[in-house]
VEXBATOR-601812 format. One record per residue (C-alpha): residue number from 1; residue in one letter; x, z, y. Coordinates in Angstrom, 1 decimal. Each point is the difference from the previous one (the first is absolute). Layout:
N
{NUM "a" {X Z Y}}
...
//
This chain:
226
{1 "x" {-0.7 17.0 43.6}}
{2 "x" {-1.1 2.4 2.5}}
{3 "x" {0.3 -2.5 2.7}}
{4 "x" {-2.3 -2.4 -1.6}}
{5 "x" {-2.4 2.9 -0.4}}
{6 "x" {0.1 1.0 3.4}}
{7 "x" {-0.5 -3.8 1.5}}
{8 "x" {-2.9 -0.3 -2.4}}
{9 "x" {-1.4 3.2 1.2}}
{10 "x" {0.7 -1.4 3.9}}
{11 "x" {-1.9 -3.3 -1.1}}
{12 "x" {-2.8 2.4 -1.4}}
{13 "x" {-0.4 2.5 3.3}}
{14 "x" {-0.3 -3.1 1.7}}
{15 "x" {-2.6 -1.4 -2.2}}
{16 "x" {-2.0 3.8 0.6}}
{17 "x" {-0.5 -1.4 3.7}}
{18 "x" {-2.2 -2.7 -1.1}}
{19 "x" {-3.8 -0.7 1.4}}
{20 "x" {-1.1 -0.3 -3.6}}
{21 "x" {-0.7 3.7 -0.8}}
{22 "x" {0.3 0.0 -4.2}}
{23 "x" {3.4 -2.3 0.7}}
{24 "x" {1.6 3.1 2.0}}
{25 "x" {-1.2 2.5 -1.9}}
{26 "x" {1.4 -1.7 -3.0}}
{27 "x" {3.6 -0.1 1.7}}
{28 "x" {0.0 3.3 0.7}}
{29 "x" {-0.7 1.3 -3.3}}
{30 "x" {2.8 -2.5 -1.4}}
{31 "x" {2.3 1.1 2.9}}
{32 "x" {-0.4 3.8 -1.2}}
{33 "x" {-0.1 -0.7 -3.1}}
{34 "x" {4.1 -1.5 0.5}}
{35 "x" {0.8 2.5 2.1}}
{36 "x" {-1.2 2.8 -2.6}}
{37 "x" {1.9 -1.5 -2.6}}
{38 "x" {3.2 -0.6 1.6}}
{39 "x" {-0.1 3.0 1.8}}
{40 "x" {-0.2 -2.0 3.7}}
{41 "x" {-1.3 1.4 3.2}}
{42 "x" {-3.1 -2.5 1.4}}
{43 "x" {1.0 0.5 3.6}}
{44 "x" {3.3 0.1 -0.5}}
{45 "x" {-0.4 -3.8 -0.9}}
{46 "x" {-2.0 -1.1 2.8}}
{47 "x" {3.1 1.5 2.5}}
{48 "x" {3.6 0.2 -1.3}}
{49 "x" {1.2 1.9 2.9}}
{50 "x" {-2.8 2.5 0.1}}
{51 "x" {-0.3 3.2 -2.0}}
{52 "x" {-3.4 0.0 -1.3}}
{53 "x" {-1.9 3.2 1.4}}
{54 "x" {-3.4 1.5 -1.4}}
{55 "x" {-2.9 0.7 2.1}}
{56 "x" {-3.5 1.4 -0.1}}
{57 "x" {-2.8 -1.8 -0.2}}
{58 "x" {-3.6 1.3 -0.4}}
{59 "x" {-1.9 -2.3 -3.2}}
{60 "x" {-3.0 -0.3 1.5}}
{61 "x" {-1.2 0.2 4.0}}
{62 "x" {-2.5 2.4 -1.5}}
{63 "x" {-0.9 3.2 -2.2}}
{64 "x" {1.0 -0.4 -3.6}}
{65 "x" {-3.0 0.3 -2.7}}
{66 "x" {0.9 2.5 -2.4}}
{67 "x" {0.3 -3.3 -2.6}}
{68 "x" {2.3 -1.4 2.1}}
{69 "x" {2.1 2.6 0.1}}
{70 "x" {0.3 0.3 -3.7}}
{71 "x" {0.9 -3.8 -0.3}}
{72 "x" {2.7 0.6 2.5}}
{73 "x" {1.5 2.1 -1.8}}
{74 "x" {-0.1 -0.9 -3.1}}
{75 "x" {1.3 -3.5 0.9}}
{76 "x" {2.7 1.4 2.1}}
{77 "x" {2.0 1.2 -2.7}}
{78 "x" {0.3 -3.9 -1.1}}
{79 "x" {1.2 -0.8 3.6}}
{80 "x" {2.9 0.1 2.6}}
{81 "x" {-2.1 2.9 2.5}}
{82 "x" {-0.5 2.9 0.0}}
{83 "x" {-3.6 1.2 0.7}}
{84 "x" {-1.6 3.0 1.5}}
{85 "x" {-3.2 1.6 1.7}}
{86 "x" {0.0 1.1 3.5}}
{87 "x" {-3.1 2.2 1.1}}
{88 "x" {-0.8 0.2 3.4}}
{89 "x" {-1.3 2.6 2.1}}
{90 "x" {-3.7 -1.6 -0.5}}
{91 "x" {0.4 0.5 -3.6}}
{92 "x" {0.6 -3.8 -0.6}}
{93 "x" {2.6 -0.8 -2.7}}
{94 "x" {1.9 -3.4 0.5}}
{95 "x" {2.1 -1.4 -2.3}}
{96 "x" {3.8 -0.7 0.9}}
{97 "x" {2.4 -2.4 -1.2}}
{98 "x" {3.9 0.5 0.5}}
{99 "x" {1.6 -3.0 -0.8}}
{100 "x" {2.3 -3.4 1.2}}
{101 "x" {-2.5 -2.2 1.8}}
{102 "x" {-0.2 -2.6 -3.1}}
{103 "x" {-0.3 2.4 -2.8}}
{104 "x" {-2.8 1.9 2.3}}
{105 "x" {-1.9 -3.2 0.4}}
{106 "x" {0.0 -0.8 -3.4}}
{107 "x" {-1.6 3.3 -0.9}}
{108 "x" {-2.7 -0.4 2.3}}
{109 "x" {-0.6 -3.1 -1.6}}
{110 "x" {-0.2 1.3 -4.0}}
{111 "x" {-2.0 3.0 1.2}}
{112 "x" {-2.7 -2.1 2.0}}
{113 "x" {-0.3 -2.3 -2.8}}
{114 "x" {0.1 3.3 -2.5}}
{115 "x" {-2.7 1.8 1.8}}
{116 "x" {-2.1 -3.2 0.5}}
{117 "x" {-0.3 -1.0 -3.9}}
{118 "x" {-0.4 3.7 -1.1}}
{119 "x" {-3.3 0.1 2.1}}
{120 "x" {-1.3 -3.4 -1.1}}
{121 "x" {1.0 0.8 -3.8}}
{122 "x" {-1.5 3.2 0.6}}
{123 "x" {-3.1 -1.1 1.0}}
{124 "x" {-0.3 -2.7 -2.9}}
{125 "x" {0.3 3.0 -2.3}}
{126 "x" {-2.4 1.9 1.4}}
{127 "x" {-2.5 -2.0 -0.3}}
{128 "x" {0.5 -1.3 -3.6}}
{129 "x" {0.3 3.6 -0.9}}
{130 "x" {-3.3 0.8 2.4}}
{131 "x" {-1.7 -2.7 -2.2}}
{132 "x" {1.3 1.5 -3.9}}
{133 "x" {-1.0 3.6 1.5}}
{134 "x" {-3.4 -0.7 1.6}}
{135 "x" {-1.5 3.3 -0.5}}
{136 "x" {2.4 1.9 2.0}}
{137 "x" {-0.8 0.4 3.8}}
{138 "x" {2.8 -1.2 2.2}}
{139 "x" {-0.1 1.7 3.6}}
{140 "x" {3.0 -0.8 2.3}}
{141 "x" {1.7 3.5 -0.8}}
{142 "x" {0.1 -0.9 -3.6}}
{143 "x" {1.2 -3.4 0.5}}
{144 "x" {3.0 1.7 2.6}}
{145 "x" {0.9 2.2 -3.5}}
{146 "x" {0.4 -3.0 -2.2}}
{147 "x" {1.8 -2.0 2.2}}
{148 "x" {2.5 2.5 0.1}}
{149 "x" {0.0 0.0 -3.6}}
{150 "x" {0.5 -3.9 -0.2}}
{151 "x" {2.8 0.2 2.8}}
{152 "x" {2.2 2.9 -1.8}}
{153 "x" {-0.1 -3.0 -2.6}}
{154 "x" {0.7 -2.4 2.3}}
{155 "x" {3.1 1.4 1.3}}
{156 "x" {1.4 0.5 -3.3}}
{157 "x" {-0.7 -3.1 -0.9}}
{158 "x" {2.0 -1.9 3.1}}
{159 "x" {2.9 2.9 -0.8}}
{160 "x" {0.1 -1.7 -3.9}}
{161 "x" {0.1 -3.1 0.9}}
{162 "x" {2.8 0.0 3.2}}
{163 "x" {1.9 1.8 -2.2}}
{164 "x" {0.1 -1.8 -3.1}}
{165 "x" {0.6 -3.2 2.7}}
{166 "x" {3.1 2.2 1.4}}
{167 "x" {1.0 0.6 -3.4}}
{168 "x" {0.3 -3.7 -1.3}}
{169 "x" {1.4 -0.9 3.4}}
{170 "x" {2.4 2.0 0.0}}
{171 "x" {-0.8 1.4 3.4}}
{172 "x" {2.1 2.9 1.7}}
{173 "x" {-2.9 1.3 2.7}}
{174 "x" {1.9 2.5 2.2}}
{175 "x" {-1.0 0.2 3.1}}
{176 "x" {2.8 -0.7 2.7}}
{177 "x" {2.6 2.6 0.8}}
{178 "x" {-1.4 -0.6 3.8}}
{179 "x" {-3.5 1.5 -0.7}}
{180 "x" {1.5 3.0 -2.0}}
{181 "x" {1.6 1.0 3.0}}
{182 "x" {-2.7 -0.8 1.9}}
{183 "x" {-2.0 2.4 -1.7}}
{184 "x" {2.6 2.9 -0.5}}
{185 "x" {0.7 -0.4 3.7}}
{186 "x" {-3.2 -0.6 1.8}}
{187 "x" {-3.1 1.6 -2.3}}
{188 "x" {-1.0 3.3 -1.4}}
{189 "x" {-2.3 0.8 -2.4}}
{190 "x" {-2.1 3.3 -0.4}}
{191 "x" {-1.5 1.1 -3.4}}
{192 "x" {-3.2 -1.6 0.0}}
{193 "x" {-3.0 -0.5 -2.8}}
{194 "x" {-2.4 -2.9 -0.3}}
{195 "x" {-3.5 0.7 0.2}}
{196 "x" {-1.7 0.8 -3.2}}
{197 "x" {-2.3 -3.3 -0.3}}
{198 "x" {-2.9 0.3 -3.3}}
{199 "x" {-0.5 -2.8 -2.0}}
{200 "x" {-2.4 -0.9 -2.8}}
{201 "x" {2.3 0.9 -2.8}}
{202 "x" {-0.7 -3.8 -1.3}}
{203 "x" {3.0 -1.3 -2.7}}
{204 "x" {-2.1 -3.3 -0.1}}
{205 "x" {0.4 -0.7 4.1}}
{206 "x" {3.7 1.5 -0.4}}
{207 "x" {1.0 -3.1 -3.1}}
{208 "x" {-2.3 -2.4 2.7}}
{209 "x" {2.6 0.9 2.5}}
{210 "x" {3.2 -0.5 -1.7}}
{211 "x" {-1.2 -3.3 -1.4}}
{212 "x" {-0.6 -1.3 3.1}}
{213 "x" {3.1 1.9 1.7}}
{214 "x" {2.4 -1.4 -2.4}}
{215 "x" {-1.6 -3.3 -0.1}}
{216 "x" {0.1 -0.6 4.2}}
{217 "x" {3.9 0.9 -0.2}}
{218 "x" {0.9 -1.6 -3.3}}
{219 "x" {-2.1 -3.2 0.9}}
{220 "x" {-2.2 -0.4 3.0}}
{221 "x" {2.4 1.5 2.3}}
{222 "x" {2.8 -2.2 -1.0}}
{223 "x" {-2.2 -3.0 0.5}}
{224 "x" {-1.3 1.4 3.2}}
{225 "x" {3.5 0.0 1.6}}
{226 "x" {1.2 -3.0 -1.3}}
//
């Protein structure tokens, strides 16, 4: 059995280096998605003879928005990485992955995807709920305050719906024994808080959120990378 798992995963990594971008995205998820179940190492697969090693790799060539970093990790705990901030000495704050090269790659995926409908979704709300409420004024800082409402939502929506998927699936997510000991060897971590951030207090852009949170992971992001 398990070598008829791992030649269909083979057939699939090789499928997630095809020129047709939803096709490869597709056979990475599936790949995982084996791997998680059986309890098989991605990289392992692609070379027999090589132990698979975990690496750093920054998620973005930029500064994470303070949205992105709360999709990151939120969605990391359904996912083979481990992910963390770094601050710089200009006060920047990038977001890390630790990770195999496939299962890194496939976060960077979901997360783009994640962070792409939660601002279009967002926006949609916004304005049906500018049009229903059309004598309240709207400046930017309110709008800032209820989108943070909509994406605490949001995030607990996607965290439903990945794990009720994990559940049926039966799906084991641990990340690898190689990025534990990448961590325990190679980072440390200072007590640290996250900046208070205000918000409008709004339970209606909150239930907007987790509509549309659990709907892009239960629905449109399966159809997205597949």
């Amino acid at each position: 059995m398990e070598d008829r798992v791992r030649d269909l995963i083979s057939k699939l990594l090789a499928l997630s280096t095809s020129p047709n971008q939803h096709e490869a995205q597709a056979a990475l998820m599936k790949a995982q998605e084996l791997a998680a179940k059986y309890g098989l190492e991605l990289d392992s697969i692609e070379d027999h003879d090589k132990a698979p090693e975990a690496n750093e790799a920054n998620l973005k060539d930029e500064a994470a928005s303070p949205e992105e970093s709360d999709i990151a990790y939120n969605l990391g705990k359904f996912f083979r990485v481990f992910v963390f901030t770094r601050r710089m000495r200009n006060g920047q704050r990038f977001l890390v992955l630790v990770g195999l090269p496939q299962d890194i790659e496939i976060f960077k995926t979901v997360h783009a995807f994640a962070v792409s409908a939660m601002n279009k979704c967002f926006q949609t709300w916004l304005k049906n709920y500018k049009k229903v409420n059309s004598h309240l004024v709207f400046d930017r800082a309110m709008s800032v305050r209820f989108k943070r409402d909509y994406i605490m939502g949001f995030n607990q929506g996607c965290k439903d719906a990945l794990f009720k998927n994990a559940n049926e699936k039966a799906l084991a997510i641990i990340p690898p024994q190689a990025v534990k000991e990448y961590v325990d060897k190679n980072l440390r971590f200072g007590r640290g808080s996250a900046p208070s951030r205000k918000t409008a207090g709004s339970w209606s852009a909150q239930q907007g959120g987790y509509r549309d949170g659990h709907e892009t992971m239960a629905h449109k992001g399966q159809k997205a990378l597949s």
